[in-house]
N, C-alpha and C positions, 0 to 999 in steps of 0.2 A: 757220624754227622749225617742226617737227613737233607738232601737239598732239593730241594721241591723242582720243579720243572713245566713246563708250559705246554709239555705235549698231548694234552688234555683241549686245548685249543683256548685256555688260559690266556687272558695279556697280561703282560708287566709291565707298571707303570717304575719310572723313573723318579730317583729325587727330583728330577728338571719338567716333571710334567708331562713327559715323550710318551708315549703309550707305544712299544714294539711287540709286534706279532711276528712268528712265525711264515716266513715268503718275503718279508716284509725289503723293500730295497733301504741303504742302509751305506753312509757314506763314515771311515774313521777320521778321528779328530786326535788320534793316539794312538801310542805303539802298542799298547795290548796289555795283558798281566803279563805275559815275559818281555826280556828283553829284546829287542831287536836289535840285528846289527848294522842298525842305521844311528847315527848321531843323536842323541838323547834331546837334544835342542832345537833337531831340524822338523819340522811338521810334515807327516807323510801323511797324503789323505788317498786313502784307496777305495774306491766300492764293492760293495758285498754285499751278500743275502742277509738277511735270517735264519740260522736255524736251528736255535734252542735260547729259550729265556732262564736263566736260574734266579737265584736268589740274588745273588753280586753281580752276577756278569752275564753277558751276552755271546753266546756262539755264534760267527757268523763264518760264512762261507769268502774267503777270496776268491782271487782270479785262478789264484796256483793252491791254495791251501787253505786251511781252515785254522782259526784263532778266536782266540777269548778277548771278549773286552771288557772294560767294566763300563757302568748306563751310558756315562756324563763322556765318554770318549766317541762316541756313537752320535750321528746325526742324520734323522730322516729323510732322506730323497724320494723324487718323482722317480717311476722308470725311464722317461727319458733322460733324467739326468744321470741316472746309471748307464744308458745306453752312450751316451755321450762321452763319462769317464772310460769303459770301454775303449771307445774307438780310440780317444786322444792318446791312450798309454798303448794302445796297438800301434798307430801313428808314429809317438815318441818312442823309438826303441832306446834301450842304453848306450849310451857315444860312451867308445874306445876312446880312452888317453890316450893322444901323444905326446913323446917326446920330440924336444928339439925347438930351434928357434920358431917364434910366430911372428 
């Protein structure tokens, strides 16, 4: 199977209209083609780059790692709204459970 690729300096446009490039800042709206092990129903929106456009899907870069997404899960941000998600999940680290009365 051939799958074309956008490192030509190529855009893809989106069923939704989106046109993404490559660098491109880049906010998810879904957990990706695999699963993740986060709650199937809960809405995780993380920021990322761009970096690679395929035929179905979207490569983007995370904070920690790299993942696929497909168009329609992907939604365009400003850099400063990237810079902004950034800070606040630096801000926000992961709260340890406790046990015991509250």
């Amino acid at each position: 199977m051939n799958i074309s690729t956008a490192k030509n300096g190529c855009e893809r446009l989106c069923p939704l209209n989106q046109v993404f490039e490559i660098g491109q800042t880049v906010k998810t709206t879904g957990t990706g083609l695999e699963g993740d092990k986060f709650d199937k129903n809960k809405k995780v929106s993380k920021p990322g780059i761009v970096l690679d456009c395929y035929d179905f899907f979207v490569l983007v870069q995370l904070q920690h790692s790299k993942k696929c997404f497909f168009y329609n899960q992907l939604e365009i941000i400003t850099k400063k709204e990237y810079q902004d998600m950034i800070i606040k999940k630096q801000r926000n680290p992961i709260k340890v459970l406790h046990h015991g009365a509250h």
